[in-house]
gemmi code that builds the backbone of each chain (N, CA, C; Angstrom):
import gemmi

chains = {
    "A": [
        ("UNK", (103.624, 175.095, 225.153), (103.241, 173.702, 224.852), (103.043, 173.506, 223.345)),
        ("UNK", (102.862, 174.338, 222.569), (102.427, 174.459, 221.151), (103.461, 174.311, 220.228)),
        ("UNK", (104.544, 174.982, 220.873), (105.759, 174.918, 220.256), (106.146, 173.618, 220.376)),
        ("UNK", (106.455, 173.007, 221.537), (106.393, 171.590, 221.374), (105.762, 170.940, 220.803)),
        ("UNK", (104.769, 170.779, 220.939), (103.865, 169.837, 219.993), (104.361, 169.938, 218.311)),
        ("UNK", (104.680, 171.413, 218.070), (105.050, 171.694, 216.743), (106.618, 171.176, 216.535)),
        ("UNK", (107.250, 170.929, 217.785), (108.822, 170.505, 217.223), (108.438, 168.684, 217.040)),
        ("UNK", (107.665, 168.116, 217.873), (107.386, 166.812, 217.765), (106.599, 166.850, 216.721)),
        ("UNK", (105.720, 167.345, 216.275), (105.447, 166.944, 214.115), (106.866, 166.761, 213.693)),
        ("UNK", (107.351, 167.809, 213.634), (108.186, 168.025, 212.590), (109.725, 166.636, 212.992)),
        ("UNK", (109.845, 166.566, 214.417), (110.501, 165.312, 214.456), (109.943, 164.251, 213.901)),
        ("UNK", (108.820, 163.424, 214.141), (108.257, 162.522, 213.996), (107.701, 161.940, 212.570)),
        ("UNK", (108.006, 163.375, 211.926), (108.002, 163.064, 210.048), (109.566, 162.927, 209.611)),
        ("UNK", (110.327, 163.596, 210.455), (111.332, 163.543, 209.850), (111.979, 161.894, 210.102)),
        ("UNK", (111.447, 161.399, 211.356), (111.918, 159.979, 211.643), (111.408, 159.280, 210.874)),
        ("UNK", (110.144, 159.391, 210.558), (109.177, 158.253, 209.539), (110.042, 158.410, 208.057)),
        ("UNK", (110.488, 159.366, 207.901), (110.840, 159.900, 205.965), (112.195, 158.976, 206.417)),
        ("UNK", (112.648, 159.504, 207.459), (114.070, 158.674, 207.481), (114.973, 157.486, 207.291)),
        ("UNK", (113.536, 156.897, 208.428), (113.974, 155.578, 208.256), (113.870, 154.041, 207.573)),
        ("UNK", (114.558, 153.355, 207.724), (114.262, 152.109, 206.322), (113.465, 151.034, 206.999)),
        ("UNK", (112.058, 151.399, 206.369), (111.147, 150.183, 206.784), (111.425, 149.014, 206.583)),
        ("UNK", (112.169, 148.853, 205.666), (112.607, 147.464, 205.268), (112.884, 146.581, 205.656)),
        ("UNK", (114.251, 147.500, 206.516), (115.000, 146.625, 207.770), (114.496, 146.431, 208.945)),
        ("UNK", (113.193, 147.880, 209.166), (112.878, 147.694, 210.696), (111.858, 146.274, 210.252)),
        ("UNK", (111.376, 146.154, 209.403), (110.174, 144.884, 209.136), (111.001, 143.797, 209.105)),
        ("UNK", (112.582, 143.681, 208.797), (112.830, 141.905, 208.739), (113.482, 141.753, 210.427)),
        ("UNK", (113.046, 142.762, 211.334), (113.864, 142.642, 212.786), (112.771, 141.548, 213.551)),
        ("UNK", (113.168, 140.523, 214.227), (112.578, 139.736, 215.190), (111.934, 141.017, 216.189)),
        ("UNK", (111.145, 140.755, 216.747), (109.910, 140.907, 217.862), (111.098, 140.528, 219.225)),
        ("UNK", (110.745, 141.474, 219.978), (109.655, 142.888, 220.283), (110.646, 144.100, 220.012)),
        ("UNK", (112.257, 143.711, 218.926), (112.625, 144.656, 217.824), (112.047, 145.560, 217.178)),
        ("UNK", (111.289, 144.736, 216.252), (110.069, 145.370, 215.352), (109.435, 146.368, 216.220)),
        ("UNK", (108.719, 146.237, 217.076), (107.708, 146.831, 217.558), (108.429, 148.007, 218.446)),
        ("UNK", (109.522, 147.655, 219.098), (110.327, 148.881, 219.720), (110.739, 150.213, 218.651)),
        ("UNK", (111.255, 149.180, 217.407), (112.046, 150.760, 216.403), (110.501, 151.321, 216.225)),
        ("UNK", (109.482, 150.419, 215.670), (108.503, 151.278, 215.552), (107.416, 152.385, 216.338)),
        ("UNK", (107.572, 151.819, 217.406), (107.554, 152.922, 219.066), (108.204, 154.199, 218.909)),
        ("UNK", (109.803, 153.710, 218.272), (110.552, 154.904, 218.737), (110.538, 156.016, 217.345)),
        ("UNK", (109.977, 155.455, 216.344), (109.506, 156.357, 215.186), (108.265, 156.992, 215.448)),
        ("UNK", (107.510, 156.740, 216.002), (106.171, 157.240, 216.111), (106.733, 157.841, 217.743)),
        ("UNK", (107.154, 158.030, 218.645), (107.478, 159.088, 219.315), (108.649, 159.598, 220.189)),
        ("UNK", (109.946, 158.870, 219.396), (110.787, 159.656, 219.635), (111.995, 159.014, 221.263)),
        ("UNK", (110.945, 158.227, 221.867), (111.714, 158.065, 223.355), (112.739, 156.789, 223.040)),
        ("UNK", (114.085, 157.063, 223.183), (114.746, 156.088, 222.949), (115.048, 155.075, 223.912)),
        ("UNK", (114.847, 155.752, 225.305), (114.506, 154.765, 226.517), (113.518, 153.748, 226.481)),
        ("UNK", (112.225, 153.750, 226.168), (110.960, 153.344, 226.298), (111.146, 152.651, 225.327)),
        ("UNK", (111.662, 152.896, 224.310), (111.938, 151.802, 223.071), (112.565, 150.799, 223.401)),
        ("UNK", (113.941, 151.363, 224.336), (114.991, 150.471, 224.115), (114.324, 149.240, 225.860)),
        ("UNK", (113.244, 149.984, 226.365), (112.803, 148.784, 227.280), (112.113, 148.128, 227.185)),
        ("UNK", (111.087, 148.405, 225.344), (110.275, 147.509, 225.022), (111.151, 146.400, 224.080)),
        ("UNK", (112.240, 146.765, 223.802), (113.105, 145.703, 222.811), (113.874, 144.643, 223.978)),
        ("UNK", (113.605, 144.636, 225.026), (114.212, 144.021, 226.218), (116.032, 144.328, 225.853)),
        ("UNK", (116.929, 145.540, 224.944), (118.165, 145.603, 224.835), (118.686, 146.818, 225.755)),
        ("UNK", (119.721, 146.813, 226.313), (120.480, 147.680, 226.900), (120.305, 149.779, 226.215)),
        ("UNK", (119.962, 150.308, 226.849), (119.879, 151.571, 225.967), (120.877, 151.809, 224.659)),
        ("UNK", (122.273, 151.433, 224.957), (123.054, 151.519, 223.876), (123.524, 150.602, 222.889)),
        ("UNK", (122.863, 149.283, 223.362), (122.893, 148.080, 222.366), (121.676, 147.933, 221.329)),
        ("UNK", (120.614, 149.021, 221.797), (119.198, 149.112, 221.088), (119.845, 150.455, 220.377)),
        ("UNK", (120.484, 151.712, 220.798), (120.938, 152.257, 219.762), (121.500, 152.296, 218.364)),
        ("UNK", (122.385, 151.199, 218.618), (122.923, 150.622, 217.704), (122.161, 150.151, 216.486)),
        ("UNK", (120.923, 149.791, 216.951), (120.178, 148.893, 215.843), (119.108, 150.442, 215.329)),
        ("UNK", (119.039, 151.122, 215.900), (118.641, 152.302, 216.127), (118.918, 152.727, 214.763)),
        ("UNK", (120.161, 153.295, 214.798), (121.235, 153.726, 213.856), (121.258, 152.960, 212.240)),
        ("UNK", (121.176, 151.695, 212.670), (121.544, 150.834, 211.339), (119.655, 150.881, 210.617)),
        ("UNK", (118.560, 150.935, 211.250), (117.428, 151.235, 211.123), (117.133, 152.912, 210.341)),
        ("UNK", (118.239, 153.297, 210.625), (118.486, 155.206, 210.038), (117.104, 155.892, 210.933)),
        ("UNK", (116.881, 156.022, 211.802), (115.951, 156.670, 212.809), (116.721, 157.761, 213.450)),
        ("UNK", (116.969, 158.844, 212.655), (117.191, 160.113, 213.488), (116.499, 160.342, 215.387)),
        ("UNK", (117.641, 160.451, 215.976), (117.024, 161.059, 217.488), (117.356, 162.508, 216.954)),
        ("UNK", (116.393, 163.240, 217.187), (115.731, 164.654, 216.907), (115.956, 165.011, 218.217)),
        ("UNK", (116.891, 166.318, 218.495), (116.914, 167.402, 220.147), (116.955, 168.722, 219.457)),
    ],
    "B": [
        ("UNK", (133.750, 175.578, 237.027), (133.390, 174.372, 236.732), (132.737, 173.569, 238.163)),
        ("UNK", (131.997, 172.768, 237.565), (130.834, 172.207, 238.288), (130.616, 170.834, 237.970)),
        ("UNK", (129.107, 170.455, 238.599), (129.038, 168.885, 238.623), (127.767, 169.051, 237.712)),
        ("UNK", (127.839, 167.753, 237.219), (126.240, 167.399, 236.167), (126.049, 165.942, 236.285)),
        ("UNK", (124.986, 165.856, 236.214), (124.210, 164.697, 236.477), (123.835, 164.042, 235.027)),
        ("UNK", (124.630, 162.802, 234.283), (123.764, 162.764, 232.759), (122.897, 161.528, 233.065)),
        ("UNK", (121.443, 161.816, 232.141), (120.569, 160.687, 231.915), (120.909, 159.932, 230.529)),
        ("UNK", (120.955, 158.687, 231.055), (121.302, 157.425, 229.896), (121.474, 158.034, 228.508)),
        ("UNK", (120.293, 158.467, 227.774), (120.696, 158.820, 226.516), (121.520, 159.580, 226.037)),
        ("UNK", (121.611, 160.655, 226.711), (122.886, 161.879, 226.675), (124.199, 160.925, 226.725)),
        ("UNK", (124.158, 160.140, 227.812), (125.650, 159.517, 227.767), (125.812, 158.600, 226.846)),
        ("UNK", (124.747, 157.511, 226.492), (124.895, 156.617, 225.655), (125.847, 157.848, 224.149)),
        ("UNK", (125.067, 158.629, 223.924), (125.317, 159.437, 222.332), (126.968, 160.121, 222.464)),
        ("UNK", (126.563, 160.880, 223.890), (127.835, 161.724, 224.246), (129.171, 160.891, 223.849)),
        ("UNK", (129.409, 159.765, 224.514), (130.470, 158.893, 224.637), (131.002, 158.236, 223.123)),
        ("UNK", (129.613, 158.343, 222.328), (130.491, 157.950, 220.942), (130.887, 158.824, 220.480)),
        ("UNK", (130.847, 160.144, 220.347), (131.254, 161.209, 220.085), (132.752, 161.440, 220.140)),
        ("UNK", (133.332, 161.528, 219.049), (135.231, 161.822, 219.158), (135.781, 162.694, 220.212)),
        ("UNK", (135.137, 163.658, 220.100), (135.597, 164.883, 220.865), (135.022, 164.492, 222.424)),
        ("UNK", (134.469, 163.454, 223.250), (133.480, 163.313, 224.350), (134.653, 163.879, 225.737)),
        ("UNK", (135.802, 163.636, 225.357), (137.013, 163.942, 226.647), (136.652, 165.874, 227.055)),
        ("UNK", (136.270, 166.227, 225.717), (136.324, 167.714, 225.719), (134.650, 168.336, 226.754)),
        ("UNK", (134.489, 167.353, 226.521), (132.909, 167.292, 227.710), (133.672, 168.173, 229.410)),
        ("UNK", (134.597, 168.312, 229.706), (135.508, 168.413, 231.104), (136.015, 169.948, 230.849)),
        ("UNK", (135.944, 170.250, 229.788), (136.169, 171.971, 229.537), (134.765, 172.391, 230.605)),
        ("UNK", (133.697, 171.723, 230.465), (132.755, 172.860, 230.863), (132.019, 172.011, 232.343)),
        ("UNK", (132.225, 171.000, 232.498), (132.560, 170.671, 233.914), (133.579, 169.530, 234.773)),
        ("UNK", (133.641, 170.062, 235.829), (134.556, 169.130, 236.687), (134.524, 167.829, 236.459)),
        ("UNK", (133.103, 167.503, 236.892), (133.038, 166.410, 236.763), (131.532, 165.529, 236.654)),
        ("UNK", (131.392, 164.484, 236.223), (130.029, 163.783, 235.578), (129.143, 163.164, 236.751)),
        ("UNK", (128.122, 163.196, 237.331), (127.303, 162.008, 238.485), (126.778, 161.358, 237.658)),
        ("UNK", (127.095, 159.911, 237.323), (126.501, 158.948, 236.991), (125.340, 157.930, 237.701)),
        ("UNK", (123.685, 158.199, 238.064), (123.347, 157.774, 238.772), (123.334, 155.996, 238.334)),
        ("UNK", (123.226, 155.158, 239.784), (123.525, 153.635, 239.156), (122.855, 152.562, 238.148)),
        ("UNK", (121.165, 154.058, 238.601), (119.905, 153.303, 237.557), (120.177, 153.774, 236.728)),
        ("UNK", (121.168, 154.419, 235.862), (121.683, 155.179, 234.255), (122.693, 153.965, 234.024)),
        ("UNK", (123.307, 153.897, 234.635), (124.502, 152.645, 234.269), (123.932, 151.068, 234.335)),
        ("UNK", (123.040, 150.959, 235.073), (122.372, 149.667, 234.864), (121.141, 149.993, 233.146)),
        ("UNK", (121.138, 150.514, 232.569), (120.783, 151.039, 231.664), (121.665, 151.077, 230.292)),
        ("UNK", (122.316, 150.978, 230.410), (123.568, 150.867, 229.841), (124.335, 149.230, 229.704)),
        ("UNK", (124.395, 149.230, 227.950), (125.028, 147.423, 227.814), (126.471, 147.773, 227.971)),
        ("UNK", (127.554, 146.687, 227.397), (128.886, 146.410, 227.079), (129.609, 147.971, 226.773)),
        ("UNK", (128.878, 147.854, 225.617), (129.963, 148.912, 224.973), (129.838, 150.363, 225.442)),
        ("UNK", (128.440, 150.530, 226.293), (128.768, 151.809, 226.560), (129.161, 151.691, 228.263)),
        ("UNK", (129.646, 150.932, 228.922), (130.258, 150.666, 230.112), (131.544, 150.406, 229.669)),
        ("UNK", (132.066, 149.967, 228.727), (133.313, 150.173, 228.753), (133.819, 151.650, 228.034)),
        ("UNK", (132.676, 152.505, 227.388), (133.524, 153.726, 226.953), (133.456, 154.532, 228.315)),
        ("UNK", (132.460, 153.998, 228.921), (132.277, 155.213, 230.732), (133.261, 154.574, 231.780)),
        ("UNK", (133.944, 153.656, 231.375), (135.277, 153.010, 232.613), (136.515, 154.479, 232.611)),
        ("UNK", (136.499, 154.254, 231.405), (138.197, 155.415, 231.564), (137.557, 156.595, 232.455)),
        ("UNK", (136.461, 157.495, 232.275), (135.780, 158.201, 233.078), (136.102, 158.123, 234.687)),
        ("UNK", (135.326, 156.716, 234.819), (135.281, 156.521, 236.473), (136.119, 155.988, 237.292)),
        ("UNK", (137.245, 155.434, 236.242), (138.615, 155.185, 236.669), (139.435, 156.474, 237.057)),
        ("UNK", (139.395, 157.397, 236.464), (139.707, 158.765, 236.479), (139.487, 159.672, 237.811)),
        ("UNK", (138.183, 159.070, 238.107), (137.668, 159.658, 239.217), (136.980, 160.938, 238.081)),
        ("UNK", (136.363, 161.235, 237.155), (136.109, 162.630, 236.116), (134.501, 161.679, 236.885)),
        ("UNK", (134.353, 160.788, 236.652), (132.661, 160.617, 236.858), (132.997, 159.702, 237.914)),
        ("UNK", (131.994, 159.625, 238.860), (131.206, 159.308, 239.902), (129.793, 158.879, 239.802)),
        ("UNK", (129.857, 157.450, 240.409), (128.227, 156.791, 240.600), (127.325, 157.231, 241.710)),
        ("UNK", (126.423, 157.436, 240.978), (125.351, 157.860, 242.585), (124.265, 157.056, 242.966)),
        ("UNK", (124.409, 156.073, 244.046), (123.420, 155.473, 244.375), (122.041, 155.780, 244.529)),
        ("UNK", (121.267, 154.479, 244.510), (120.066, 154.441, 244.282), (119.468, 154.986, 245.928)),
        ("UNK", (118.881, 155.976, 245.557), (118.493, 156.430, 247.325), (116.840, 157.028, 246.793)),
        ("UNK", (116.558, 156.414, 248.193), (115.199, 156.094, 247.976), (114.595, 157.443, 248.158)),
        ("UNK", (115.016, 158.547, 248.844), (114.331, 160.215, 248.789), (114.062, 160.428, 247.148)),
        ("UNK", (115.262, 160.081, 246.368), (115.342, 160.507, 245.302), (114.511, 159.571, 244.183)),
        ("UNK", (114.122, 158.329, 244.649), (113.116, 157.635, 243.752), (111.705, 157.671, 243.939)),
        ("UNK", (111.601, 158.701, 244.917), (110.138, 158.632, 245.797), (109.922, 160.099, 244.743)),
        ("UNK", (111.088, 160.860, 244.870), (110.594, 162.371, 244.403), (110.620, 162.172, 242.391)),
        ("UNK", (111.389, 161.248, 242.136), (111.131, 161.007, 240.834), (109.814, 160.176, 240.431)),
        ("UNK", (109.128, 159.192, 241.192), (108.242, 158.660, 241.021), (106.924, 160.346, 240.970)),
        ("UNK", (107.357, 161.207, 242.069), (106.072, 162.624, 242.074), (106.344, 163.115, 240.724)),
        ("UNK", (107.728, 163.635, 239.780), (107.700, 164.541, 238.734), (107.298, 163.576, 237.649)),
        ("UNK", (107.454, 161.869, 237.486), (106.567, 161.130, 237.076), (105.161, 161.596, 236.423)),
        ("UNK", (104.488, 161.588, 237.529), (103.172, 161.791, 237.819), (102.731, 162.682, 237.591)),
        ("UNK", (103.387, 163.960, 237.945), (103.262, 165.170, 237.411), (102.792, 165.220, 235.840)),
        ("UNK", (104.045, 165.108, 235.658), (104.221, 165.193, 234.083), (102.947, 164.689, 233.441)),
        ("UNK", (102.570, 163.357, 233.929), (101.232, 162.216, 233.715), (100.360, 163.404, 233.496)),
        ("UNK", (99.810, 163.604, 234.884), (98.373, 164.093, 235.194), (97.991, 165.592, 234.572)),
        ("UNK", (99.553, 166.155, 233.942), (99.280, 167.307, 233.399), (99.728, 167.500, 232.051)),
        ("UNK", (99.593, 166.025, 231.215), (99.721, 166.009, 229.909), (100.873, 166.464, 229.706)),
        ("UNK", (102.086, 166.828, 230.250), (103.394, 167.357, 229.516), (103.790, 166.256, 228.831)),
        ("UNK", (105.414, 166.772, 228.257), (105.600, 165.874, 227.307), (106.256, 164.397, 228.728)),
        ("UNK", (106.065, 163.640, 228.065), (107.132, 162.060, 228.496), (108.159, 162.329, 229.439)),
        ("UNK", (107.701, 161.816, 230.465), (109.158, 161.700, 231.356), (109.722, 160.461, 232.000)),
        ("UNK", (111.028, 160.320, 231.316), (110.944, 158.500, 232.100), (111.749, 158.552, 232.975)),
        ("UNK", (111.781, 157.649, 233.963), (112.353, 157.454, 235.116), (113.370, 157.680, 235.648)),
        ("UNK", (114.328, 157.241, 234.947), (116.162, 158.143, 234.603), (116.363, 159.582, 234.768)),
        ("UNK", (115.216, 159.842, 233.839), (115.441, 161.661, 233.611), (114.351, 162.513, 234.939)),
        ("UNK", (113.754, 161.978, 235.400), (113.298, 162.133, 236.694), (114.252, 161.742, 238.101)),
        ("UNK", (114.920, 160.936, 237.772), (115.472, 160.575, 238.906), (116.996, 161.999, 239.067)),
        ("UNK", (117.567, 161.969, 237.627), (118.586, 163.080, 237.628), (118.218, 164.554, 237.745)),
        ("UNK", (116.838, 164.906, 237.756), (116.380, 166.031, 238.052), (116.043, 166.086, 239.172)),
        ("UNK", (115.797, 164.880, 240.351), (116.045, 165.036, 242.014), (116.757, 165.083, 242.591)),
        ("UNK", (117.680, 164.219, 242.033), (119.232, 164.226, 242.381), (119.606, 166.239, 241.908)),
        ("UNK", (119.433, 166.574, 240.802), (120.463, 167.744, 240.855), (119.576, 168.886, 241.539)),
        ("UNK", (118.473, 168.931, 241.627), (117.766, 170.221, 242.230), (118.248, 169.776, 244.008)),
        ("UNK", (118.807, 168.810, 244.310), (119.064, 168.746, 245.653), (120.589, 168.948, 245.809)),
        ("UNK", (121.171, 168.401, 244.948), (122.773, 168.348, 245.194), (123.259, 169.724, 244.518)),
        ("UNK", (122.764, 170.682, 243.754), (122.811, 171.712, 243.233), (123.911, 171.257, 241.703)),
        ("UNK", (123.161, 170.157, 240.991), (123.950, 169.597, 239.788), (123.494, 170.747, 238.498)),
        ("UNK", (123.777, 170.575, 237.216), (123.402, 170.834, 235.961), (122.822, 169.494, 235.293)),
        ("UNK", (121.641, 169.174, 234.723), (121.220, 168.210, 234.325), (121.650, 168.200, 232.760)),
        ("UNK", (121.948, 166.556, 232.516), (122.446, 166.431, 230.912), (121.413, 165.406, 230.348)),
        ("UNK", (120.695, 166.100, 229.059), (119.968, 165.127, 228.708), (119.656, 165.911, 227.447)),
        ("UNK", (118.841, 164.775, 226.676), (118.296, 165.060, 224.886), (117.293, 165.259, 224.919)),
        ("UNK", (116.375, 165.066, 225.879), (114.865, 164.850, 226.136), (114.269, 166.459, 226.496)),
        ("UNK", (113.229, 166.598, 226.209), (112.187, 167.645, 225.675), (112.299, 167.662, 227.328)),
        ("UNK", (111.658, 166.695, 227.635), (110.943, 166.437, 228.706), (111.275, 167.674, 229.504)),
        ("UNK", (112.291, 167.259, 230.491), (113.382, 167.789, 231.817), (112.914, 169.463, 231.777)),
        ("UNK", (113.074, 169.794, 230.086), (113.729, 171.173, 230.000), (112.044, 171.896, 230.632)),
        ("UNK", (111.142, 171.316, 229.957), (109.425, 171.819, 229.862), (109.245, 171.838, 231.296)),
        ("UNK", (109.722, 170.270, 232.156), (109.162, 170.556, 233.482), (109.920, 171.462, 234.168)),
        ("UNK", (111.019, 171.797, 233.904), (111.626, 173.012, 235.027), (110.932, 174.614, 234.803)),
        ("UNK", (110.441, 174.488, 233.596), (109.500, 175.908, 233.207), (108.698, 176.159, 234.158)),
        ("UNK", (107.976, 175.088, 233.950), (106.751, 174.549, 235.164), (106.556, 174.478, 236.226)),
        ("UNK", (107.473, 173.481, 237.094), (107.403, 173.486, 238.786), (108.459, 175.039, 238.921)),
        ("UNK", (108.033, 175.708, 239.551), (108.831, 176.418, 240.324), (110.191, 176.247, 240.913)),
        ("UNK", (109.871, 175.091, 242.354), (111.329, 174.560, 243.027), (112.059, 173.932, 241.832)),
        ("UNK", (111.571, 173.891, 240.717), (112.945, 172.851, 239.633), (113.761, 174.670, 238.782)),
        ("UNK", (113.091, 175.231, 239.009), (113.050, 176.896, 237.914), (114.792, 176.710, 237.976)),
        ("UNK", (115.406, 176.655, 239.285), (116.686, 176.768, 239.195), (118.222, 175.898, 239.020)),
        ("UNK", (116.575, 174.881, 238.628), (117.899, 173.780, 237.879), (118.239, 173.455, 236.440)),
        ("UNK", (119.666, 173.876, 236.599), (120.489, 174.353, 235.086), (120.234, 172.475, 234.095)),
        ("UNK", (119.427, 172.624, 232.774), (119.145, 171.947, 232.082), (119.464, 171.848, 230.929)),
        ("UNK", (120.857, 171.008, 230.438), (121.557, 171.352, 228.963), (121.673, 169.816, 228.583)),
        ("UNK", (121.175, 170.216, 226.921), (121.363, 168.984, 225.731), (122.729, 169.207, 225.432)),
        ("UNK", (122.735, 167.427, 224.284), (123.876, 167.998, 223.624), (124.598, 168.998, 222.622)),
        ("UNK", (123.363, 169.783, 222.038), (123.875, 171.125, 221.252), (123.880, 171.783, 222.511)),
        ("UNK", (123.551, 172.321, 223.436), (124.126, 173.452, 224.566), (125.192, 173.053, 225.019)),
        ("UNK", (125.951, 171.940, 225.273), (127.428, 171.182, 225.517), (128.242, 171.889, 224.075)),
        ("UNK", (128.012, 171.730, 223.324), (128.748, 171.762, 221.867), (128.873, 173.018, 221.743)),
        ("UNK", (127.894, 174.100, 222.136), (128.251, 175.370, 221.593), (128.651, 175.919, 223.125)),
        ("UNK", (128.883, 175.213, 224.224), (129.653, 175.829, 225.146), (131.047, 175.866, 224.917)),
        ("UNK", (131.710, 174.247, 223.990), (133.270, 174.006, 223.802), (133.546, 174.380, 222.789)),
        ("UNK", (132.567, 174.898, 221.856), (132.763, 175.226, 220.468), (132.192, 176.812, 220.115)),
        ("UNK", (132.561, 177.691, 220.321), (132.061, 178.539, 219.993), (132.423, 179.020, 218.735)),
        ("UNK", (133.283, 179.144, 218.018), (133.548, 179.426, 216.604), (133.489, 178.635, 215.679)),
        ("UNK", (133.726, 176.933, 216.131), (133.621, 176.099, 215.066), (132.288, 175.338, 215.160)),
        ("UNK", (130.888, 175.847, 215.204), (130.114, 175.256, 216.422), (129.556, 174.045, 214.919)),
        ("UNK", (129.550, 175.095, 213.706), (128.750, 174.324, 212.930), (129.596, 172.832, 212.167)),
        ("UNK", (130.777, 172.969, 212.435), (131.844, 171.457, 212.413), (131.696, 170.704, 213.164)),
        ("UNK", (131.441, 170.776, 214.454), (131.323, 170.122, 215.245), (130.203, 169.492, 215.345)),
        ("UNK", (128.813, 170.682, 215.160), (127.651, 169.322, 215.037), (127.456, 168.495, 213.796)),
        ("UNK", (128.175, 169.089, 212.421), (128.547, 167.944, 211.399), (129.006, 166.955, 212.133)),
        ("UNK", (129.868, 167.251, 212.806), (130.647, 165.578, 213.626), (130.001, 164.997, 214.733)),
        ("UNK", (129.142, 165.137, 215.280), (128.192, 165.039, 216.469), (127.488, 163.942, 215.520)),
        ("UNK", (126.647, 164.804, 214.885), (125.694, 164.030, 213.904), (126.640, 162.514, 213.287)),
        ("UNK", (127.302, 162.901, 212.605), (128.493, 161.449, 212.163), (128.064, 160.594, 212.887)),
        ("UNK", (128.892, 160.893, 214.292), (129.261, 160.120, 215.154), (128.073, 159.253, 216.213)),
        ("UNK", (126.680, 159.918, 216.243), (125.868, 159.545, 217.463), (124.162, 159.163, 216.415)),
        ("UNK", (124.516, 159.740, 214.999), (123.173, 159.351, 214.069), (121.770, 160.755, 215.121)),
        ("UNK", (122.321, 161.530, 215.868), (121.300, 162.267, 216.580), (121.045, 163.654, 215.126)),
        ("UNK", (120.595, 163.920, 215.663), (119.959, 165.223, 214.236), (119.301, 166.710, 215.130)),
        ("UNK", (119.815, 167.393, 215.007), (119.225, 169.057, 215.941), (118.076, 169.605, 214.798)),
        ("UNK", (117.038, 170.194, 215.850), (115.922, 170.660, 214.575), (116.687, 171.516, 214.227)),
        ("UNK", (116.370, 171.814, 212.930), (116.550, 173.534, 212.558), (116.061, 174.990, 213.173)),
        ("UNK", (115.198, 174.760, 213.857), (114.730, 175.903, 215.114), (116.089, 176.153, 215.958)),
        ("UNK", (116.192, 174.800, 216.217), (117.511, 175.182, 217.796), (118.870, 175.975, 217.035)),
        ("UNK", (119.262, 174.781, 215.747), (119.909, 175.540, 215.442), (120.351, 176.774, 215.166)),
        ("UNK", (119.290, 177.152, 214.716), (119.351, 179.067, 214.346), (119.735, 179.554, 215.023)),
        ("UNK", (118.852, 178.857, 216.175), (118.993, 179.702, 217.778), (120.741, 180.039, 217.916)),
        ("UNK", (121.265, 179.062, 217.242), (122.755, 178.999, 217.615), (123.250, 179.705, 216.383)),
        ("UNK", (123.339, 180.444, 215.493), (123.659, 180.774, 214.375), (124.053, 179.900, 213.245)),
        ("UNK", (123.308, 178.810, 213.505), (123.448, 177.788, 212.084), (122.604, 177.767, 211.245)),
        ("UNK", (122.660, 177.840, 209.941), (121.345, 177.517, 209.232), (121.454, 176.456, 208.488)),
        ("UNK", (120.920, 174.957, 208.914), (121.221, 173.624, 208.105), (120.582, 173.804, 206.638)),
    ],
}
model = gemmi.Model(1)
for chain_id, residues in chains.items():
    chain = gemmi.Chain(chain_id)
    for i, (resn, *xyz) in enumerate(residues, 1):
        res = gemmi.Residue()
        res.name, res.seqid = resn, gemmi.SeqId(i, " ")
        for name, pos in zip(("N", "CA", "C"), xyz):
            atom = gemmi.Atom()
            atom.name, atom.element = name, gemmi.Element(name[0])
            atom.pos, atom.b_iso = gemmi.Position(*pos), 0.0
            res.add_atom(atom)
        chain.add_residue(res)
    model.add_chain(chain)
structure = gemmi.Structure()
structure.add_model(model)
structure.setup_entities()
């Protein structure tokens, strides 16, 4: 379990260093609040069902947001 | 060669991937369950058509044994602090510990709970770097350069090693 916990730090900084606040801050709601879900832990499902978008249509914005998915 | 079961994110990433046809070197063929594809917008239903036109993937209905037993590893997971398990990736880990599948997914999750429950111990659980260094064994570290390109996903540097890469 430790090891995990230790691969999720090290994801979860690497998503925050990654990605461009900039863009995730000019995204309409509940956008905003999904990329920022999925920076602080990683689930791209749970994100993409709080952004009410399709898993791979929320990827997309995912991507252009620069939010590494960490495996 | 064999059958695998993928959860949404694996396929969403897999499918943008150039090389994704080469996914069929290491099995027969894909179970697409229907709550993964209702999960799924436009563009990644039309890169999974040539697939199921093919007959290479197959949909697996929504059956209620299998949403009852994903709603328990749910809960599990809940009540014993593991990492996150969402519904998709629970549902393809009932489906394959019964149908005798290989589960495909990116998620921490799957891999931690099969450590754990016992009856899951013998269900085969591979990301997309364990796909990549099954079709790639000599060129493994080109390929996840192009993985990465193509899907914006990123492998820690732990796993990698594991594989003889050092990013």
């Amino acid at each position: 379990m430790e090891k995990f916990r230790e691969f999720e730090r090290e994801a979860r900084e690497l998503r925050e260093k990654s990605a461009d606040w900039e863009f995730i801050e000019k995204q309409p709601e509940p956008i905003k609040t999904a990329l920022k879900v999925l920076v602080e832990n990683g689930d791209l499902w749970l994100a993409a069902k709080i952004s009410g978008l399709p898993v791979d249509e929320f990827d997309e914005i995912r991507i252009k947001a620069k939010i590494p998915v960490v495996v | 060669m064999s059958t695998a079961v993928a959860d949404t994110c694996f396929l969403v990433h897999w499918l943008r991937f150039r090389d994704r046809e080469r996914i069929f070197e290491v099995f027969e063929s894909i179970a697409v369950p229907v709550m993964v594809l209702d999960e799924m917008g436009a563009r990644g239903r039309v890169m999974l058509a040539p697939w199921l036109a093919s007959r290479r993937a197959f949909l697996i209905p929504r059956i209620n044994d299998y949403e009852v037993e994903a709603l328990r590893l749910v809960e599990f997971s809940r009540s014993q602090r593991l990492p996150t398990l969402d519904p998709p990736e629970a549902y393809c880990l009932a489906v394959a510990k019964r149908r005798g599948y290989a589960v495909l997914t990116d998620n921490k999750a799957p891999k931690y709970l099969a450590q754990i429950l016992k009856d899951y111990s013998g269900v085969k659980i591979l990301d997309s770097l364990d796909i990549l260094a099954l079709i790639y064994c000599d060129d493994l570290a080109e390929a996840v350069k192009a993985y990465k390109e193509d899907t914006g996903l990123v492998f820690s540097k732990t796993r990698l090693k594991t594989y003889g890469i050092d990013s």
